[in-house]
Residue, then its C-alpha position, 0 to 999 in steps of 0.5 A: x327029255x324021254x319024248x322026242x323034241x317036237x317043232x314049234x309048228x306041231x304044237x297045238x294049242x287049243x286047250x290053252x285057248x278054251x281055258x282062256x276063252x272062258x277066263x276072258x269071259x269071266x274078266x269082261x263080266x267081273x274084271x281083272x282081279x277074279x281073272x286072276x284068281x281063277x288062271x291059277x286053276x286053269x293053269x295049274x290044270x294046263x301045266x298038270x296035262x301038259x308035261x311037255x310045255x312043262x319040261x321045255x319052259x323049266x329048262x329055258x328058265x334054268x338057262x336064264x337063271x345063270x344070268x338073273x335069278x328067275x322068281x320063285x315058281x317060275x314056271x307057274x308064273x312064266x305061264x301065267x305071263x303067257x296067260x296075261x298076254x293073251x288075254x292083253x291080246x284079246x283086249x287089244x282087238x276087243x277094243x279094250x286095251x289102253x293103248x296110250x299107256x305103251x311107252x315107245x323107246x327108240x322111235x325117232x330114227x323110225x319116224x323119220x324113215x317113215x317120214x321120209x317115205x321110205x319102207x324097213x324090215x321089222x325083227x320081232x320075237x316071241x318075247x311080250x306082245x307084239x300085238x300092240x305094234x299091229x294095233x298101234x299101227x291102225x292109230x297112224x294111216x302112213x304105216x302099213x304093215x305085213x306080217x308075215x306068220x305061219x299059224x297053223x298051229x294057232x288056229x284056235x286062237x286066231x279064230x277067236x281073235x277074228x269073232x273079236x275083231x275080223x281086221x285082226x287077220x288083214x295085214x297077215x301073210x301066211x309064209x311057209x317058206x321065203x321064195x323069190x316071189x315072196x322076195x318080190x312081192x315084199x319089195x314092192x310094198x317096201x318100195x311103196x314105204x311100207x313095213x314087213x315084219x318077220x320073226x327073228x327066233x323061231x326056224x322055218x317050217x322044213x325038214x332040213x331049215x336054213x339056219x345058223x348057230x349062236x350062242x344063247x344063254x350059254x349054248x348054240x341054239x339054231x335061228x332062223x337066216x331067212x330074216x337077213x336074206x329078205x333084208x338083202x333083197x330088200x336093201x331097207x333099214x332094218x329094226x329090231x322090235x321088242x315088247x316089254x309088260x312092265x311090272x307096275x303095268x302099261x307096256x313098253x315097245x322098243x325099237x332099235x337100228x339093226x342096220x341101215x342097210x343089209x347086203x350079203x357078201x359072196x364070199x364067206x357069206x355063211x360066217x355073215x349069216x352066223x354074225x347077223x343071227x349072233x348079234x340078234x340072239x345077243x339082243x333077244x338075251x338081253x331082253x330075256x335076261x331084263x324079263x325072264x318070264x315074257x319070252x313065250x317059246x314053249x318048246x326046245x329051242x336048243x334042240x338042233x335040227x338038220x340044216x340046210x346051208x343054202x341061203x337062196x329062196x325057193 
């Protein structure tokens, strides 16, 4: 790329968002269908002044191609996926979204952990929409969730998902940086059988992340190591978390047993880290390779930062 890779974090999206906003008008008033045919316009007007998102997302489709063949104009549709997730995200908080129509998969070894009181660690992604897991958790009193985001850089859309309904910011927790008080305060609510939930695929707002390499979709790409570090303090299950749009509709969530419990060991505790973020990445390629089209990462996940190779929080 001729423009120097940016984090995650810088990247605004205000834009995209009064685009969307305005095509969310126009699906409240005359439905789905004329949503459709008029995203391409706005899309194609996006993807036009934004070379960038451009670049990031044909290098990321080039990559999953060597593993599935990704659809013709995979760009264009790779953003109009990102597209339709929004909008599904404005549904869910407007109160109009089936949300009996999402299949969940791998969910009785979590039912029984909650019915047993006791609390877990959620590992999502950036992959589908994990919006549904926030508002199918409002439809059970016993889960509580804390999610922990650092939104910045999405202010916009957040903003405008509070006008639709102000409970979609409650169960946030805004999270620079994981630090021992971080650590203690997420116990206790685990301990009370509550869920915390953190993403495993996007890396620390600092100069120098703690992070680890693994391999995915055949080259090192850097992922977050705080996940595994609040999972040992913890000392909860652990589940993976992953959304899947159906092509025929309706959505899909699956749930799977990362581990029962998480402890780091002292010695080659580094090679432990490097094990857990390659198993994790091994997980998201999966998905990645069924659904090429729903991971919404929009910058270079393959570019390497510096890193920081303490583990410890603060």
């Amino acid at each position: 790329m001729s423009a120097a890779p940016r984090h995650w974090a810088a990247i605004n999206e205000v834009s995209f968002v009064a685009g969307m906003r305005l095509l969310f008008w126009i699906f409240r008033v005359l439905g789905r269908w004329p949503f459709r045919v008029l995203l391409y316009p706005v899309l194609c007007w996006y993807l036009l002044t934004s070379g960038r998102a451009r670049r990031v997302s044909t290098a990321y489709l080039a990559r999953v191609d060597a593993y599935a063949p990704v659809p013709r104009l995979g760009v264009l549709r790779h953003f109009a996926a990102f597209a339709d997730s929004i909008l599904d995200k404005m549904l869910l908080w407007g109160g109009q979204y089936d949300v009996d129509s999402v299949t969940l998969h791998g969910v009785d070894g979590f039912n029984r952990m909650l019915a047993a009181g006791r609390g877990g660690l959620l590992i999502c992604s950036h992959f589908g929409n994990l919006e549904l897991c926030r508002v199918l958790s409002r439809r059970r009193p016993d889960v509580k969730l804390t999610v922990l985001v650092h939104t910045r850089h999405a202010q916009a859309f957040n903003r405008m998902l509070a006008r639709l309904n102000p409970d979609s910011e409650l169960n946030l927790m805004q999270v620079t940086e994981l630090t021992a008080a971080t650590a203690m305060l997420l116990a206790e609510r685990v301990g009370r059988g509550e869920l915390v939930v953190i993403a495993g695929d996007r890396v620390p707002v600092s100069r120098r992340p703690r992070v680890a390499l693994a391999d995915f979709l055949g080259a090192p790409a850097a992922f977050p190591i705080g996940p595994y570090v609040l999972a040992s303090a913890l000392r909860c299950p652990v589940y993976l978390l992953f959304s899947l749009q159906r092509p025929g509709g309706g959505a899909e969530l699956h749930f799977e047993l990362f581990r029962e419990t998480l402890h780091l060991p002292r010695e080659a505790r580094d090679a432990a880290l490097a094990a857990l973020a390659a198993d994790y990445a091994g997980r998201l390629q999966h998905y990645c390779v069924q659904a090429p089209l729903q991971w919404f990462n929009f910058y270079d996940f393959w570019h390497l930062p510096k890193q920081d190779t303490s583990d410890a929080p603060g």
